[in-house]
N, C-alpha and C positions, 0 to 999 in steps of 0.2 A: 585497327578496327575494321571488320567486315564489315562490307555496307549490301544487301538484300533485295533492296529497294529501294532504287533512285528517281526523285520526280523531276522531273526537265520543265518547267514552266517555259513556253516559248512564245512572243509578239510576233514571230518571224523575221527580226530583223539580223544585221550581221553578227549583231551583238549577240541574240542568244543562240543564231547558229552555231557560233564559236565558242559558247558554252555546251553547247550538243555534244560538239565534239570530247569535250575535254569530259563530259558528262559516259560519251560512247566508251570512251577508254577505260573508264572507272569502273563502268557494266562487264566490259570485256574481262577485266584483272579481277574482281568479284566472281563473275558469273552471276550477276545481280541482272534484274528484270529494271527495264528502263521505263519508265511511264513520260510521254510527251505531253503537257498540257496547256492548252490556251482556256486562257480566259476574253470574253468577251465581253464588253460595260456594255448593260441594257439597255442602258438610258443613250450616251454620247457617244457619240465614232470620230475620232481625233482625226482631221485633214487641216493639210499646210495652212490653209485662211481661217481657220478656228473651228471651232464645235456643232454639229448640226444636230439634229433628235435624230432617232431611229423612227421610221416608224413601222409598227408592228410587220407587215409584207416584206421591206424592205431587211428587215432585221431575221428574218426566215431565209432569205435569198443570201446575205450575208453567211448564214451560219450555215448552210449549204455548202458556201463555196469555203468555208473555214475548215469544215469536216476533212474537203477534197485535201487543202493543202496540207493535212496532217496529216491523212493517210502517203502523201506522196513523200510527206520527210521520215514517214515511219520505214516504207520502205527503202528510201536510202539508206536507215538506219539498220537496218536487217542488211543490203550489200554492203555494206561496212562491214558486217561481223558480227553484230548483235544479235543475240539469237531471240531475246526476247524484249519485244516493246510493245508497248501498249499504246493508245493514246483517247485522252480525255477533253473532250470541247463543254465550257461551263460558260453560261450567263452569271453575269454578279460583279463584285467588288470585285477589283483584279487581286489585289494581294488579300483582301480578306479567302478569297475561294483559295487562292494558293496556301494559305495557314491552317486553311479547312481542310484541303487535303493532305498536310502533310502529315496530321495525324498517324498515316497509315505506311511511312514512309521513314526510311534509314537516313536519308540524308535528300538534301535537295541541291542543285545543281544552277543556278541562274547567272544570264548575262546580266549587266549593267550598261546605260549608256554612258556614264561620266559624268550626270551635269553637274553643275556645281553656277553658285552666284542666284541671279535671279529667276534663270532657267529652271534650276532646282527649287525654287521656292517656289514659282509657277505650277511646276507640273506634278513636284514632289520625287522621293524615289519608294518603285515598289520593290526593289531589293532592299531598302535600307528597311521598311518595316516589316517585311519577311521576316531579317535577322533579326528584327525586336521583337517577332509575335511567334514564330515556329516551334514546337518543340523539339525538332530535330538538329542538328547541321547544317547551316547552311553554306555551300560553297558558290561566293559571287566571282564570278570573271570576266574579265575587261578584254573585250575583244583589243589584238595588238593595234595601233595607231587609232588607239580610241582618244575623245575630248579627254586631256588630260594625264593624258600618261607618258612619262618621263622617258619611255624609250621611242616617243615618235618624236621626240624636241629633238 
């Protein structure tokens, strides 16, 4: 299977870095066009002591400095070798906008954290309903020595 067009949904953490990666390679061996996407919830911004509101000003200044950090993983993504990436910064559901845009898309490419127990019933996973609502491909990856996986034990 050729894949054309790959969407990289990314939180910035190590987790979907390292699906960037695995994502860069696949654009390389294609010659497929890489799209980087964050999604932003309009409403809550997740910090260590729980959930706070956005509010309007606040959530401008935010998506400001979101733009910055996308453009600066896109050009890493280009000194890597990628000749082409794009990227897309969205207000909304995180994985509803991720299944919205995969519409347009060969395959999609996401990290995962691992959680599992009540962590995951908590926070939920937005890869697992990805792979339930996409119509595409989706390929999830465990960054190495993530929660749960059998080659960090």
């Amino acid at each position: 299977m050729a894949f054309q067009k790959i969407l990289v949904p990314t939180d910035f953490s190590s987790h979907a870095q390292h699906a960037a990666l695995v994502a860069a390679d696949l654009a390389q061996r294609y010659d497929a066009e890489l799209t980087l996407l964050h999604v932003q919830s309009a409403e809550l911004f997740d910090i260590p002591e729980g959930y706070v509101l956005n509010l309007p000003a606040q959530l401008d200044q935010l998506m400001t400095v979101l733009g910055e950090r996308l453009a600066g993983f896109q050009q890493a993504m280009r000194a890597d070798g990628v000749r082409r990436v794009e990227t897309r910064l969205l207000r909304g559901n995180i994985a509803g906008e991720i299944v919205a845009q995969a519409q347009e898309f060969d395959l999609i490419v996401m990290g995962t954290h691992g959680r599992t127990g009540l962590q995951h019933l908590l926070m939920g996973s937005v890869a697992e309903r990805v792979v339930r609502l996409a119509r595409c491909p989706v390929l999830v990856v465990r960054a190495p020595g993530a929660a749960n996986d059998p080659a960090s034990k």
